[in-house]
N, C-alpha and C positions, 0 to 999 in steps of 0.2 A: 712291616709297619705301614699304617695306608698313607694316603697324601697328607689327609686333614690332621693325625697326628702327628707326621713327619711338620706341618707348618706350624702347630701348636706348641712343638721340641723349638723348635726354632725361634721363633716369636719369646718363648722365655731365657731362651739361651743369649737371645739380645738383649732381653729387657737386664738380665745378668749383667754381660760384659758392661752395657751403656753404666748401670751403676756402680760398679768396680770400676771405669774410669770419670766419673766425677766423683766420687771418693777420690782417685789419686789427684784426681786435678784439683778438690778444694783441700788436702792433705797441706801442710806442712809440720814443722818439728812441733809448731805450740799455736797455742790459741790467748792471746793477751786479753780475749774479752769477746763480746757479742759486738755485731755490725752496728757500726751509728748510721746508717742509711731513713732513708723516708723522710719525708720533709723537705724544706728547699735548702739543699747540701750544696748545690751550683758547681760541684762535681762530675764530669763525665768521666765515665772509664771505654778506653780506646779497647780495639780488638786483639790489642799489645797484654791487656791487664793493665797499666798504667792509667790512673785513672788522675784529672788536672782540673785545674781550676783556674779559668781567665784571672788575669791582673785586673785589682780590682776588686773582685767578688773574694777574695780568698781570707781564710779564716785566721789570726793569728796564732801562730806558734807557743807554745807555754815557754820558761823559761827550763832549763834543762841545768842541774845544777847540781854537784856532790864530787867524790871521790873518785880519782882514776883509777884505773887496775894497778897501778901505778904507786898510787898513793899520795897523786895530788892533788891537789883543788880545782877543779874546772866548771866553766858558767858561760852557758851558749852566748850569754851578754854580752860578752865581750868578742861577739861572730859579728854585732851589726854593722851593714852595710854590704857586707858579703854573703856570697849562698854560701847556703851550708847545706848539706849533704848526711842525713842520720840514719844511721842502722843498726837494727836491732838483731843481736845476734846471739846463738850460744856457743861454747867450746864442743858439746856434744850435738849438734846438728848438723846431720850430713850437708843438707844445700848452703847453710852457712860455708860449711869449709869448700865447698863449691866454689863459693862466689867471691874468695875471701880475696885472693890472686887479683883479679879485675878491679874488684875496689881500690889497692894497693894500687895500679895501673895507673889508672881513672884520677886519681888522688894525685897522684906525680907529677901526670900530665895537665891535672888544670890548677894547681896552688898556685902557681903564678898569674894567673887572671882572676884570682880572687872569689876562688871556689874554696870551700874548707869543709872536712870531712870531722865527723866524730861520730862515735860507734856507743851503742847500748849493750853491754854485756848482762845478759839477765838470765837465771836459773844455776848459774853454776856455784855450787856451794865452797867454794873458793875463790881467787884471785890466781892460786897455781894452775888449773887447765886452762884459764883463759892467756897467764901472761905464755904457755907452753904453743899456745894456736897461735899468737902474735907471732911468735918467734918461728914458727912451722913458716907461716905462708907470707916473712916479710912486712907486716903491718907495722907502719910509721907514723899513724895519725891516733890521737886519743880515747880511748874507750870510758865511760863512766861506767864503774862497778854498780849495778843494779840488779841484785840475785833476788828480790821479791819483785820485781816489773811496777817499780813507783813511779819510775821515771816516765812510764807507758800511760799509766794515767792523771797521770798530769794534761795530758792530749784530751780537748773537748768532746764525747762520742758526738756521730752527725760531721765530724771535720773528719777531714783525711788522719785519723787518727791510725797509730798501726797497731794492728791487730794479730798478728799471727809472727812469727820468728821461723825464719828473718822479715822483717817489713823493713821496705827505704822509703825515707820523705826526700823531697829537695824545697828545702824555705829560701824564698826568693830575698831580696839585698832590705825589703822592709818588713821582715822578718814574718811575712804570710808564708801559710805551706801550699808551695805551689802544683806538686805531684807526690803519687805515692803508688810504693807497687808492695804487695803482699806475696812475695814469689823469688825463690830466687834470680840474681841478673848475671846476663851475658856481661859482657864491655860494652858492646853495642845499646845495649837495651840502657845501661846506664846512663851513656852517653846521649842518648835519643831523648831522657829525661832530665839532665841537666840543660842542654844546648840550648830550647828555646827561653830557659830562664836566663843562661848570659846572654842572649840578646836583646832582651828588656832593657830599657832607659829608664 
């Protein structure tokens, strides 16, 4: 083979791999909708994926409102004052069940300073895999049953809306969304996007 075809094999062999991994890397389990980006979003996204929104400039949160897995009545309304912490998740996605453990964590360790968690169960055509994943990975904090993702649009496109499953927001104590990651989270990473919200006054 000569050189100039050995670089030309080469040259597509990258241009291959580079695209098989931004494929994995924009990949998750679902896609809740097209990006609300352009326009003045007042959103940065860090080199984390975590993308935030100074105090102040941030969008307000919809009101998140229906059925638990559970079978009872839940209404983010009654979270103000406090952050809250939403994730959207299903019983069959792998990085959901990933990241389920850390939430659980995350959860334990900040309910007492006035952090509170509640979860989006969307696409599962029952309430039985999702209460099954509860019970799998110790989850103690509320899920709303949302197997058509209404609760997902409810979210303004253009705001840190979440878009893909799993997505996490964290809404700050006046109920703006102050960060959001499309990906699943470490503990750390969680933790790295609640923390500068409890320090807010």
């Amino acid at each position: 083979m000569s050189a100039a075809r050995r670089a030309r094999s080469r040259v597509a062999l990258l241009a291959t791999t580079s695209a098989a991994v931004a494929a994995l890397t924009l990949s998750a389990c679902g896609s809740g909708g097209t990006s609300g980006g352009g326009g003045d979003t007042n959103f940065v996204t860090g080199n984390n994926g975590i993308a935030t929104v100074p105090q102040g400039k941030r969008a307000d949160a919809p009101e998140l409102s229906g059925k638990t897995i559970d079978g009872k009545q839940l209404s983010t309304a009654d979270y103000k004052g406090k952050i809250l912490v939403v994730n959207v998740w299903g019983s069959w996605c792998p990085p959901c069940r990933a990241e389920a453990k850390n939430f659980q964590t995350v959860y334990q360790d900040l309910k007492d300073q006035g952090v509170e968690f509640v979860g989006i169960n969307t696409r599962d055509t029952s309430t039985t895999p999702a209460k099954a994943f509860e019970k799998e990975f110790g989850v103690t904090y509320p899920s709303l049953y949302d197997p058509t993702g209404k609760q997902m649009l409810r979210f303004k496109k253009g705001t840190l809306n979440p878009q893909l499953i799993p997505s996490t927001l964290v809404i700050d104590r006046e109920g703006g969304i102050a960060a959001r990651a499309l990906q699943p989270l470490s503990e750390d990473t969680l933790r790295s996007m609640i923390k500068p919200v409890l320090a807010e006054k």
